[in-house]
C-alpha positions as CSV (number, residue, x, y, z in Angstrom):
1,X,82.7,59.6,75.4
2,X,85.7,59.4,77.4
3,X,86.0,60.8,80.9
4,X,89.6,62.4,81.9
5,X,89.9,61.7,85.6
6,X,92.8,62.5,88.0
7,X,95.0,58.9,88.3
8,X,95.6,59.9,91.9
9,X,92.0,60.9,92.8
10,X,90.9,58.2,90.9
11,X,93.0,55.6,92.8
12,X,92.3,56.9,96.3
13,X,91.5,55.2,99.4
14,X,92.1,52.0,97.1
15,X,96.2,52.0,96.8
16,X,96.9,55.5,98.2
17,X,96.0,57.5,101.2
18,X,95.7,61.5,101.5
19,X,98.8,63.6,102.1
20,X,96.4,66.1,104.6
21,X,95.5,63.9,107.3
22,X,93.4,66.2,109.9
23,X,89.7,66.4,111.3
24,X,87.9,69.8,111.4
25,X,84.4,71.1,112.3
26,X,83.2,74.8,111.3
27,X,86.9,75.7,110.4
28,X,87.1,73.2,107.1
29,X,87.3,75.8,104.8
30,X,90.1,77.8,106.3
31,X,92.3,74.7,106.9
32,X,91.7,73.7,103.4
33,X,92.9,77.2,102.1
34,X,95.7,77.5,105.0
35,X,96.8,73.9,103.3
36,X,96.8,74.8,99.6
37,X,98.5,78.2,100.2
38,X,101.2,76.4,102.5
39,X,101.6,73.8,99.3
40,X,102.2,76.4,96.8
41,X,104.6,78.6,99.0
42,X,107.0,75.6,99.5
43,X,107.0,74.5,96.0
44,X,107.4,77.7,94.3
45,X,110.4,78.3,97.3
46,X,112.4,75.2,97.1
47,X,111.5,74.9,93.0
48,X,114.9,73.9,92.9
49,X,115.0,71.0,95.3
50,X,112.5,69.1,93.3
51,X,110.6,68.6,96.0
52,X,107.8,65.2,95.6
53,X,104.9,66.1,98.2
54,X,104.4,67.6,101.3
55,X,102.1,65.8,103.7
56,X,100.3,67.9,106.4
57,X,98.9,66.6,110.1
58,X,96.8,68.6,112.3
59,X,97.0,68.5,116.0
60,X,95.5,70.4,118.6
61,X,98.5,72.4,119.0
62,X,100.8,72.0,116.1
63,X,100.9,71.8,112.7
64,X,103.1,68.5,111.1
65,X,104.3,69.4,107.4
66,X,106.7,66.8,105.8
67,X,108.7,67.7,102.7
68,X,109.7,65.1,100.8
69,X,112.4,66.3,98.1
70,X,115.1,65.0,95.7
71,X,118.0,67.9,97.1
72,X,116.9,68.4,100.8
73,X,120.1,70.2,101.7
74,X,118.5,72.5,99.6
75,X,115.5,72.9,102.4
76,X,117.6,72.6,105.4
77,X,120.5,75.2,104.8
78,X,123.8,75.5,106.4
79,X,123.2,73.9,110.1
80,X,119.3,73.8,110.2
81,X,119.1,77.7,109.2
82,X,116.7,77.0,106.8
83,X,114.0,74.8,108.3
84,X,114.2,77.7,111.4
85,X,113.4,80.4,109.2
86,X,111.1,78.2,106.8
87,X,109.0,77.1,110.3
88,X,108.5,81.1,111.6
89,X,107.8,82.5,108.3
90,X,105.0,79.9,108.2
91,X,103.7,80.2,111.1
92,X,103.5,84.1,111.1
93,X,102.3,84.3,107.1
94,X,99.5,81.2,107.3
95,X,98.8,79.9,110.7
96,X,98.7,83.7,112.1
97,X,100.7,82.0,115.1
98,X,97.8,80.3,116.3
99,X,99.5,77.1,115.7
100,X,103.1,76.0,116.2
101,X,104.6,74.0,113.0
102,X,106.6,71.5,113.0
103,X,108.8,70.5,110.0
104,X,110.3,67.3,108.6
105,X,112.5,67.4,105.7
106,X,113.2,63.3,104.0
107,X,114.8,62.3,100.6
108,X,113.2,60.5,98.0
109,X,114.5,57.1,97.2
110,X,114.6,57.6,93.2
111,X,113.8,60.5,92.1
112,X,114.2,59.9,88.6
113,X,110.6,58.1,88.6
114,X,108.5,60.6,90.3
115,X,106.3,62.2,88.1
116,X,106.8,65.6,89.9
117,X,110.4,65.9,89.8
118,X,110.5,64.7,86.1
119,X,107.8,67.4,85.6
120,X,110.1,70.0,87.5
121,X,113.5,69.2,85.3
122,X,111.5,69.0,82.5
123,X,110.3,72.5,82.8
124,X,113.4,74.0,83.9
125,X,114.8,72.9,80.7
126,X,111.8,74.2,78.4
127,X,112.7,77.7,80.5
128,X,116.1,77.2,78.9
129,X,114.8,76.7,75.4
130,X,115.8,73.4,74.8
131,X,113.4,72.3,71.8
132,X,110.4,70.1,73.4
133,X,111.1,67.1,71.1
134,X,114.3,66.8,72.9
135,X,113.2,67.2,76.3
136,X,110.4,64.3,76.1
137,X,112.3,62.2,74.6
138,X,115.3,62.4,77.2
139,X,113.0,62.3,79.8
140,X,111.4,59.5,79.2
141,X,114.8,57.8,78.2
142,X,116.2,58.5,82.1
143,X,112.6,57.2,83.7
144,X,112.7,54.0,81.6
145,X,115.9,53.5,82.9
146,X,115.5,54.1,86.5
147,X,113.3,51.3,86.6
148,X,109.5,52.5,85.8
149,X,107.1,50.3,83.9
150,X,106.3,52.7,81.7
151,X,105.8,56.5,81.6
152,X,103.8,59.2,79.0
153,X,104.5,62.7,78.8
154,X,102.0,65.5,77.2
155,X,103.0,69.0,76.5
156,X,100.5,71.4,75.4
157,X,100.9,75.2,74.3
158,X,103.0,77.2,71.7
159,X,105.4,74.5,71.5
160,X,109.0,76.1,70.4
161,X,107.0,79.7,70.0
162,X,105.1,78.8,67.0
163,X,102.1,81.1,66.3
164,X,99.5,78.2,66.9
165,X,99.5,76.1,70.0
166,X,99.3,72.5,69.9
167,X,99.4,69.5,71.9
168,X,102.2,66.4,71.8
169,X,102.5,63.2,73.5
170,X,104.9,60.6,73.9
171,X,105.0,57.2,75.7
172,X,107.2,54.0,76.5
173,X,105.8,50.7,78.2
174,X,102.6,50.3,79.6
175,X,100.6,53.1,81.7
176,X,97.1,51.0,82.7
177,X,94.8,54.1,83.8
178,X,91.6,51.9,83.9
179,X,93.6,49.2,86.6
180,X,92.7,50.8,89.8
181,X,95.9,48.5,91.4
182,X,97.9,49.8,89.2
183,X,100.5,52.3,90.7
184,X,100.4,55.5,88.5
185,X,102.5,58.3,89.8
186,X,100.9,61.6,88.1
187,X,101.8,65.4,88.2
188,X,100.7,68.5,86.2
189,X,103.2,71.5,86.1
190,X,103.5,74.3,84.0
191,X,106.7,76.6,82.5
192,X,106.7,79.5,82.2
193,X,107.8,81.6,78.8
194,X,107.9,84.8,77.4
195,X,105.2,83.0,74.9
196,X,103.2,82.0,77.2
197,X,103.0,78.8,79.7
198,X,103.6,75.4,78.3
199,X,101.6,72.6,80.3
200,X,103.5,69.5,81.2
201,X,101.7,66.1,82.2
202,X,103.3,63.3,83.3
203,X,102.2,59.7,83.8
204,X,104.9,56.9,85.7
205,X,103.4,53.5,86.0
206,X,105.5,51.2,89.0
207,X,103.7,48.1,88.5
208,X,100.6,46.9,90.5
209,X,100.3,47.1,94.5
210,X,98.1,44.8,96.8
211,X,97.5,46.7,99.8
212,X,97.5,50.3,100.9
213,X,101.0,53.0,99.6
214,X,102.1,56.1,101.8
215,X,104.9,57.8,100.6
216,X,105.5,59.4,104.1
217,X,104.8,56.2,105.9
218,X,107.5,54.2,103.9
219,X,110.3,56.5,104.6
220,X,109.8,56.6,108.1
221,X,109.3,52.7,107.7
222,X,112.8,52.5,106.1
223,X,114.4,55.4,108.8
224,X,113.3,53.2,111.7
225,X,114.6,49.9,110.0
226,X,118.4,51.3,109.6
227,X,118.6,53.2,113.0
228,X,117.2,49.2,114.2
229,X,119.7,47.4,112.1
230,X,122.5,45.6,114.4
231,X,126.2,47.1,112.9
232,X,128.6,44.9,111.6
233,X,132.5,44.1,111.9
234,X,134.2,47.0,113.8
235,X,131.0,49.0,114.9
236,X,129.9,46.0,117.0
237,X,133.0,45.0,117.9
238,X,134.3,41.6,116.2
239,X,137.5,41.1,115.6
240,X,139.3,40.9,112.0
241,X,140.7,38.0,111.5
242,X,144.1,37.8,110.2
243,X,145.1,35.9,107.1
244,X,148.4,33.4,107.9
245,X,151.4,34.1,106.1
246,X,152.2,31.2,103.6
247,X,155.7,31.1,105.4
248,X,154.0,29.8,108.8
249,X,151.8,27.8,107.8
C-alpha cells in the first residue's frame, strides 16, 4: 500500500525549518489557533499578491509576521498605508491587543517556481473558465522554464462542469518524493466555482540541498549582502576615464 505524506512535513527538520518559530507553555493551543487564523486572513486578503508564506516569531512582547509575496506593493499600499492598517486590524481581531505585531513585507526571487503562487494563478484562471487542460499544461510550460527540475500538477473535481468528478495529473522532469534531500516545493489550493471547488496540487522539485533551507533566512541573507556590497564607479567616487581623441594621440 502506498502512504500519501505531506512533501513538506515529510522533509522537515532534515532540509527545512518551521515558518512558526515560538515556545509556549499552557497557552499552545491558543497560539496555534491565533497562528492558523492569522494565515488564512492574510492569504485570502492579499489573494492577489500571490503571497509564498508567512513566517511567525513570538516574543514576549510582540508578535513577528513576515509576508513573503510575488506583488508586495500590493501589501504595503500607497506610502506604508497598508501594512499600518494590516498591523491594527491584527492586533485588535487575533492578538486581542495583548500583543504588539510587527510586520515585514519581502519579494520572492522567482516566483514562477513556487508551488503556491503557481497554485494561486492557476486557480484564478479556472475561476475564469479557462478549460483545465489548458491551464496545466501552460503552467507547467512557464515552471519548466523558469528553471525547476521538474514539477506535477493534480486537479481533482467536476473538471470543466461535467456531471461526474474526476481526477487529472500532469508532469515534466523528475519530482523524487522518496529523496528526503530532495527540495520539493508543495502547495494545495482550491478554486472556487459555481460547480463546486476544484482542488489544485502542485509539486516543484529544485534539485537536492546539503544543509538546512529557510526561505525567510535567505532573503534577509541576500538584503544584508547588497546594503554590505561596496558601490561602484560614481557612487564611490572614481573617476571616468576619458577615451583620447585619435587626433591627439
Amino acid at each position: 500500500m502506498g502512504h500519501k505524506v505531506q512533501p513538506t512535513i515529510h522533509r522537515m527538520q532534515v532540509i527545512y525549518t518551521w515558518d512558526s518559530k515560538w515556545c509556549a507553555g499552557r497557552n499552545y493551543a491558543k497560539q496555534v489557533e491565533q497562528d492558523i487564523k492569522i494565515r488564512e486572513f492574510l492569504f485570502e486578503k492579499f489573494k492577489e499578491a500571490h503571497v509564498d508564506a508567512i513566517g511567525i516569531e513570538r516574543g514576549p512582547k510582540e508578535v513577528r509576521i513576515t509576508i513573503l509575496a510575488a506583488k508586495p506593493g500590493m501589501v504595503i499600499g500607497r506610502g506604508g498605508q497598508g501594512i499600518d492598517d494590516l498591523r491594527k486590524m491584527i492586533e485588535r481581531k487575533f492578538l486581542q491587543m495583548s500583543l504588539k505585531a510587527k510586520l515585514s513585507i519581502k519579494e520572492i526571487r522567482n516566483p514562477a517556481v513556487s508551488a503556491q503562487v503557481v497554485g494561486q494563478s492557476m486557480v484564478a484562471e479556472i475561476e475564469r473558465r479557462i478549460p483545465f487542460r489548458r491551464v496545466m499544461k501552460q503552467a507547467i510550460e512557464r515552471v519548466m522554464k523558469a528553471g525547476a527540475k521538474g514539477v506535477k500538477i493534480a486537479m481533482a473535481g467536476r473538471l470543466n462542469g461535467v456531471e461526474i468528478a474526476r481526477r487529472e495529473k500532469l508532469a515534466a522532469g523528475t519530482v523524487p518524493l522518496i529523496t528526503l534531500r530532495s527540495d520539493v516545493d508543495y502547495a494545495l489550493v482550491e478554486a472556487h466555482t459555481i460547480y463546486g471547488k476544484i482542488g489544485i496540487k502542485v509539486w516543484v522539485c529544485h534539485g537536492k540541498v546539503f544543509g538546512r533551507k529557510d526561505k525567510f533566512a535567505e532573503l534577509e541573507a541576500a538584503e544584508e549582502k547588497k546594503t554590505t556590497e561596496k558601490p561602484l564607479g560614481r557612487e564611490a567616487g572614481v573617476r571616468p576615464v576619458g577615451i583620447k581623441n585619435k587626433k591627439s594621440i
